[in-house]
Structure formats: structure tokens, C-alpha cells
N, C-alpha and C positions, 0 to 999 in steps of 0.2 A: 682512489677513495670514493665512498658512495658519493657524499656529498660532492664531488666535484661532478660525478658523472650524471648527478640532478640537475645541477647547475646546465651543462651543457648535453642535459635532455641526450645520454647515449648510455642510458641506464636500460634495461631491459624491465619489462615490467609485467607481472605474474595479475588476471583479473579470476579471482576464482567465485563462478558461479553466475552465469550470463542472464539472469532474467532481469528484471525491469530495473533494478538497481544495476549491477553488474554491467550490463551491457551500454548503454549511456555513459558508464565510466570508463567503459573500454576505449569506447568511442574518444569520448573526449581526450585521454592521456595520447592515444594516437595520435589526433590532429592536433594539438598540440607539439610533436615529433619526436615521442613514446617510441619506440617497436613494442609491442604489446602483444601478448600469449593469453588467449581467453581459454580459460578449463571449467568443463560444466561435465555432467556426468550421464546429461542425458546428449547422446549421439545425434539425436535429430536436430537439438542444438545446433552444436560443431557443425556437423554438416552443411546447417543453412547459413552461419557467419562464415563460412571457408567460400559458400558460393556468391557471400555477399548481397542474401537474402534477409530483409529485417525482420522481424515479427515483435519490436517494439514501438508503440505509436510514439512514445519521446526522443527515438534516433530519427537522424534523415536518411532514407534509403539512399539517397546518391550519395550521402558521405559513406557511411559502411561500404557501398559498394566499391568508391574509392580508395578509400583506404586498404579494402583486401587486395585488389589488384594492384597498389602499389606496394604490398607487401609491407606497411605498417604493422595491420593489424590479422592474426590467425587463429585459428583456437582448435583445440584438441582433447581429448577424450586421455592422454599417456600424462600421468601425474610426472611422471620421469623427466618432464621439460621444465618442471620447477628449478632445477639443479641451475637452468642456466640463467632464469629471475633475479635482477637484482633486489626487486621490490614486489612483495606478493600482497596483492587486495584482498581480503575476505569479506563476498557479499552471497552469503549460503542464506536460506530458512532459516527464522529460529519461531516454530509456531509453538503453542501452548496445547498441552494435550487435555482429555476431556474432562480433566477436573484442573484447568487454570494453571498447571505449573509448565513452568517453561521446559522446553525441550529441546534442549541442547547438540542434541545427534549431530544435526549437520558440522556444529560447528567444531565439536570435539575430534569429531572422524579427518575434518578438513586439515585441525592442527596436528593429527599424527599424520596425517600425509604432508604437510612440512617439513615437521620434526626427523622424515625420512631423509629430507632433500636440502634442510639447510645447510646454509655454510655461513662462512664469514663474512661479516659488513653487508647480511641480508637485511635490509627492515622489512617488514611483517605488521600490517594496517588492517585491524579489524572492522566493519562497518557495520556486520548484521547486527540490531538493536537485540539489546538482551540487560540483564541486571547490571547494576553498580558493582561493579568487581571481578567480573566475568575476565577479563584482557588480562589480570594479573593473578587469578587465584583460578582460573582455569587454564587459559590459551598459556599463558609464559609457563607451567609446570610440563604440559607438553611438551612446548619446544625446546625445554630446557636437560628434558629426557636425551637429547642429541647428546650432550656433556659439553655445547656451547653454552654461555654465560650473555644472557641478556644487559644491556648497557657497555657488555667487554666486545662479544663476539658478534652481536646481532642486537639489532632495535625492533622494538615493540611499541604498538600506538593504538589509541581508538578513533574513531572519526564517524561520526554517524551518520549515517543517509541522510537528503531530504529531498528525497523525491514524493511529486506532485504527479500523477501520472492526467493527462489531460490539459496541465496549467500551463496556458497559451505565453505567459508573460516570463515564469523560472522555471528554468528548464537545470541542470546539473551544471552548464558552464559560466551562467549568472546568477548560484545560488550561494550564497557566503558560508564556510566550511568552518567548523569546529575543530580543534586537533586535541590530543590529552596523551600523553607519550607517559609510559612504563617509567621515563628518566628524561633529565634533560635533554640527551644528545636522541634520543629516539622524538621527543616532541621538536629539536631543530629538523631534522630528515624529515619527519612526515613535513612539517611547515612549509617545508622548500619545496617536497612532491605535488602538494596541491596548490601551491603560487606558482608554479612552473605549467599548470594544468589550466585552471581556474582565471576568469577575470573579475572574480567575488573577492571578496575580501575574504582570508583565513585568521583564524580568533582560536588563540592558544590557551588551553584553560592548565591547570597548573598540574593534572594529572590524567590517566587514562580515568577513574574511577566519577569524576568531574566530569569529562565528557559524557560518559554512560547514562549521567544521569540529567546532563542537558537535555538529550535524545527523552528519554524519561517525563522529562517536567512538559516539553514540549507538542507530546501529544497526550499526556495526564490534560493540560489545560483546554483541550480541544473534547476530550471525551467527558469532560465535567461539565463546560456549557453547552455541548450538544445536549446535555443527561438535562439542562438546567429548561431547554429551549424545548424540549420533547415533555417534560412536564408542566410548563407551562402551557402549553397544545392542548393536552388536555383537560386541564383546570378550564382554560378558554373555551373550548368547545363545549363544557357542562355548562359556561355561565352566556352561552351566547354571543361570545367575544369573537373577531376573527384574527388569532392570536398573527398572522402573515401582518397584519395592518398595523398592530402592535410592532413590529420588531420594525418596520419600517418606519414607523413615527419614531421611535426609540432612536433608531440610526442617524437620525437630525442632531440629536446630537454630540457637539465635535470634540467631547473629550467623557473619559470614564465611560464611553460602553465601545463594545465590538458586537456587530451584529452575531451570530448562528443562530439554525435555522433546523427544523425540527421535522421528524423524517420517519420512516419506517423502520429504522435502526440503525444500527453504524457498521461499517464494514473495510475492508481491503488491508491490507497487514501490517496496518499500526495502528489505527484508532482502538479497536477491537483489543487490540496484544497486546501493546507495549505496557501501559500502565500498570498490568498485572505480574511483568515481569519487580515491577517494584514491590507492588503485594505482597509478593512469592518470598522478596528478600531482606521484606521489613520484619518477617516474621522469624527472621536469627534475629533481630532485636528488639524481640519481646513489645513490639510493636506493632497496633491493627490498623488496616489505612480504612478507616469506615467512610472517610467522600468518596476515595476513589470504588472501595466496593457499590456503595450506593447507585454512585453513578454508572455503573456495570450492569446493575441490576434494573436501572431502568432505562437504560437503551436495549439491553434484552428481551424487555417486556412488550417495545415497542410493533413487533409483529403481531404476537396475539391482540394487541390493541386495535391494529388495522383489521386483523381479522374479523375481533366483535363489530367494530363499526361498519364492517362490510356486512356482516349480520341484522344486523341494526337496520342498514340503507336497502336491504332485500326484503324485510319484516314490510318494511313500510308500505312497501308496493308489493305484500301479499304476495312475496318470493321464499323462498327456502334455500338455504344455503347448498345443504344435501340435495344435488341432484343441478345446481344452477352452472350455467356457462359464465365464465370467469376468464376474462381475458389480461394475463398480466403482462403491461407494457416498461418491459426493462429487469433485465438479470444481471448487470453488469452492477457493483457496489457503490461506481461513480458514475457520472455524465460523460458520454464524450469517448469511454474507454474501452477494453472489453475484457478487462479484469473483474472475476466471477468470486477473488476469495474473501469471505465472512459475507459474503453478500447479503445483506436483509433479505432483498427479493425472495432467496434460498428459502429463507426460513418464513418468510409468507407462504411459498407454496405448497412446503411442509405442513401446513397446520390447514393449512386450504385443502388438501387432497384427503386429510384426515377427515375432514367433516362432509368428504363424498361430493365434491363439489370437481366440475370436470372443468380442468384448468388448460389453457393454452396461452404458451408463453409467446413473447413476442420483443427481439432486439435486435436492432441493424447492427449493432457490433460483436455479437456473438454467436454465431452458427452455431453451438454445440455446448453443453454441457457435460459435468458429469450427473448421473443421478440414478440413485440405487443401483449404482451399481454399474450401468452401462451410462451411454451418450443417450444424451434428449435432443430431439434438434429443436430448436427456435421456430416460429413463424413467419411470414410475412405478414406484414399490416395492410388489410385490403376493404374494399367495402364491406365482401361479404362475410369477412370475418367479425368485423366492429360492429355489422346487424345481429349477428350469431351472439354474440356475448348479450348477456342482464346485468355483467357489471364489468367494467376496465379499470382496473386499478394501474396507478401509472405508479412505479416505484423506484425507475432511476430519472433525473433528469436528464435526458439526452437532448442536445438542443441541435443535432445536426441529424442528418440521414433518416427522418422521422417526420410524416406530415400530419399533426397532430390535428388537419383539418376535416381527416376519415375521422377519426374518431369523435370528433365532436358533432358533426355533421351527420353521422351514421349510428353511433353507440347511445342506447336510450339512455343508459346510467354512467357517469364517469367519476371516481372518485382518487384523486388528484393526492397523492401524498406528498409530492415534493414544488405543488406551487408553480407545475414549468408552464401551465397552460396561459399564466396572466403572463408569462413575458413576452408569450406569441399573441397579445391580446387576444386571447379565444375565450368565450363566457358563453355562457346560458343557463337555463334552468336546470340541464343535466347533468353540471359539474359541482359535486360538495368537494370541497377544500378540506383537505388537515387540520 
């Protein structure tokens, strides 16, 4: 039986879809003592987990490495090897297309390619975040296309990421897990699969549809005080406030507030997404979520905001936008990482090349982008680049690999969006703050 072969970790275990999510989970069910089968669909993948190459900052390269060579852990390109999964992860895309509704592709395609290869006493654990209801009024109508019977033949469950890409402290094997099973016996399976994994604690909510929306509330809350902290920036910067000294006066104190902190936008694949997956699904019940639009709308805003005040900080010194050198430091959407997706930065440079203004970008974790179409590459940060620029906008914080001392030292104008220069106590006359 499944359950026995969780209990004594000789279950076979299916991780479908190896990026930043995916592959950390691989990871850990492995060392754990998993045999574990990673399926992604892009080859260069596969290839590099088979060679026991990382190209995730939150795995250890010596454990991947060990673990392929011990033959825990492999991955493959042949959906065909589901057949011998006793337990298959789903950690696919689920992004939002250009007018905000979710887009389901990945995950729909992923459950007919199950639904080819299930059998019995498989459980089936979806992670990619997506709407309240998605596990049992999409994924189970698939699977159930096989003519097994979920809860008889096969278990179903939801469990939602929470990964932190960068965060030195939770990583996926210290981070407490959610579970929401289709049925009772599908939420005792998953329960046992990540207590057998995990040294967090697992928290069983009473359904898959509950979990969906844990996932939900949990970065709704984050993109509504960032929306809260970003317009407060503003108001403060009209009235002369320096709203950084505010939130730090604020953080004294020890009960009723949580600091955030106000930025160029928001970005990486759940701040930006997740919320509007609930948007998308309040409106089968005649339902408008007007905070969370709000709050969308002015994290959105937040790029052209930077752009005027970078307008604004060139007027002053009798510069023009059209035609000035712009050096932007950080394309990455967090600090620390070299994850490019929803990235503010993105959409700074967008609206900066729009008004003719000749941009060089600049990130120690990112050699390469995409952009219009082809690869951009990155710059180094050097003297004579940071004399060349009339303005450095810094937009991610990186506090590693970056000596923020060229630029200060070198660059006439600095205009600091995320705050990282006061942690390196760096000041002058040349730096406006957010």
C-alpha cells in the first residue's frame, strides 16, 4: 500500500517541472531517501540535473551532485516514467496572461499527461498556486478521464509552494507545509509525504479548495502592504517626509505593525500573480475584490513613478531625459537572486528607452536577459561606467557581489529606489532616496 511505502520512504516519487520550486523539492524528498524522477520539458534541464549541475541558488550543488551519483535522484525528458511514480508533484507555471486571467496551460497539459500514466494507489500533489478550486474542478476531472475514481483508485491534494528564493534563514526543508487533500484519505497521503520529507511542521486544512486559498491570502497580504508602503513613498516625498525613517520608527513598535517597504514595483511569480488568480474567481460570484485590484494598480504604477522622479532629478541639473546616460543597477526582481520574472526593473527600462534615454543595465547575477526579442547582456560595474552615467538608478537590492562604493564615489547622481545604500552606510549629496 501507498501509505506503507511513505512510511518506509520506498515509494517512488514523480517531481514534475524543475525550476525554482520543483527542483528544491526534488532535492529534498531525495535526501530525505525518496528515489526521485524529475520531469521538465525543457532538455537543457534534464541534462544538467542528470550531470548533477545546479542552476538553482536555493539547492546545494554538492547535494544534487550527490545525490545523482548516488542514484537517488534523475530526471528525464520521457513522460513514460510516470507509469512507475508512486507519488507525482506538480510544480508547472501557472502565469496570468495580458489581460490578468490565469493561465492554466501548464497545468492542464501536465494533468493529461498523468491521466495517460495513472494507476492505482497513485496520489497526485498539486503545488503550482492557482485559484480556489482549481485541484478538484480542473486537475481531478482530468485525471479522472483515466476511469480511475479519485478517493477509490487514486488520491489527490493541494499543497502550495513557499518558496523564498534568496532567504538565507527558510529554505523548503525548514519551511512548515500546508496540505488540503480532494478527501480524507488523499489529505492523510500527502500529510505523511511531507512529514517523511520536511523538518517543518505540516498543517492540514480541511480541503484542497482551503489550501488554494491559504496560498492566496498569503501573498494577497504582502501585495496589499507593499501597494500600502509604496503609496505612502509617495505622499512622503510630496510632504518632505523621509518615508524609510518612518517605517523604521514605525517597526519599534512590538505589536500591531509589520514593517514593508516600498520599491519600484513588485515582481517574481507570486507577488505580482497570485492575488489576481482570486480576482479572476471571485467574479463567478458576482463578486469585485476592489483592495486587491487597487492594490495592483498601484504597484503597477510604481515604475512610471520612478521614471518621473528620475525626470524630475535630471530637470534639476538642467539634464533631459531624452538623450541622457542611465545606468540601471539590478534586473533581478529580488536581492541576492538572478530571477528576472515580473521584474520592475523590466518595466523601468521600458519606459526609460521610451523617452530616448540610452540605458545600461548592470547585475552580478544576471549575465543575460531576454529583451525584444533577443538576449541583452548585463554590464560590469566599473569606474568608468558610473562616471558615464547622469543617473544610476539602483532597483534591485543586492547586497552581495556589488561594490556599491564605484558608484557612489564615481556616479554624479544616484537615485536609490530600494534603500540598499544606507545598509552599506554609504551617503552623500549624490544620493535621493525613494
Amino acid at each position: 500500500m501507498l501509505k506503507d511505502k511513505l512510511i518506509n520512504k520506498t515509494a517512488i516519487v514523480g517531481v514534475i517541472g524543475l525550476g525554482y520550486v520543483g527542483l528544491p523539492l526534488a532535492v529534498e524528498k531525495a535526501k530525505a531517501g525518496f528515489t526521485v524522477i524529475g520531469f521538465d520539458i525543457q532538455k537543457e534541464r534534464v541534462d544538467k540535473v542528470n550531470r548533477g549541475e545546479n542552476y538553482i541558488g536555493d539547492v546545494v550543488s554538492e547535494d544534487l551532485e550527490k545525490l545523482v551519483k548516488d542514484g537517488k535522484l534523475s530526471a528525464t525528458v520521457d513522460y513514460d516514467m510516470i507509469k512507475q511514480c508512486d507519488v507525482v508533484t506538480i510544480c508547472v507555471p501557472t502565469p496570468l496572461d495580458e489581460y490578468k486571467q490565469p493561465d492554466l496551460t501548464y497545468v492542464v497539459n501536465t494533468a493529461k499527461e498523468i491521466a495517460l500514466r495513472l494507476h492505482r494507489d497513485m496520489l497526485v500533489v498539486l503545488e503550482s498556486t492557482t485559484y480556489p478550486g482549481t485541484t478538484e474542478e480542473v486537475v481531478k476531472p482530468i485525471l479522472e478521464s483515466s476511469g480511475l475514481r479519485c478517493e477509490e483508485d487514486f488520491y489527490l491534494a493541494f499543497s502550495p509552494e513557499r518558496v523564498d528564493p534568496g532567504n538565507l534563514l527558510y529554505k523548503t526543508k525548514n519551511t512548515p507545509k500546508v496540505v488540503g487533500g480532494v478527501g480524507k484519505k488523499s489529505s492523510e497521503l500527502a500529510r505523511l509525504l511531507y512529514e517523511s520529507v520536511l523538518e517543518a511542521p505540516v498543517f492540514v486544512v480541511s480541503s484542497a479548495k482551503a489550501a488554494e486559498m491559504t496560498k492566496i491570502l498569503e501573498n494577497t497580504f504582502r501585495i496589499v502592504n507593499i501597494a500600502l508602503a509604496n503609496e505612502m513613498a509617495i505622499i512622503s516625498e510630496k510632504m518632505g517626509i523621509n518615508i524609510w525613517e518612518v517605517i523604521e520608527a514605525a517597526s519599534t513598535k512590538p505589536f500591531g505593525f509589520m514593517p514593508f517597504y516600498p520599491g519600484p514595483g513588485v515582481g517574481g511569480h507570486c507577488i505580482p500573480i497570485d492575488p489576481f488568480y482570486l480576482t479572476y474567481k471571485a467574479r463567478q460570484y458576482d463578486y469585485h475584490t476592489r483592495l486587491i485590484e487597487l492594490a495592483g494598480e498601484i504597484n503597477d504604477s510604481m515604475p512610471e513613478y520612478v521614471v518621473n522622479r528620475v525626470m524630475k532629478l535630471l530637470n534639476q541639473r538642467k539634464k533631459c531625459l531624452n538623450g541622457a546616460h542611465v545606468l540601471l543597477v539590478g534586473i533581478a526582481y529580488k536581492g541576492d537572486v538572478d530571477d528576472v520574472r515580473e521584474s520592475p526593473a523590466l518595466k523601468v527600462l521600458k519606459l526609460l528607452e521610451e523617452e530616448q534615454a540610452q540605458v545600461v543595465a548592470v547585475d552580478p547575477y544576471v549575465e543575460s536577459f531576454k529583451w525584444k526579442g533577443s538576449e541583452r547582456k548585463t554590464e560590469q560595474l566599473t569606474v568608468e561606467l558610473a562616471r558615464w552615467a547622469d543617473i544610476a538608478i539602483i532597483t534591485t537590492a543586492h547586497r552581495k557581489r556589488i561594490d556599491y562604493r564605484i558608484l557612489v564615489e564615481n556616479c554624479s547622481l544616484i537615485f536609490d529606489t530600494k534603500n540598499v545604500l544606507k545598509s552599506f552606510k554609504l551617503s552623500g549629496p549624490n544620493i535621493v532616496v525613494l
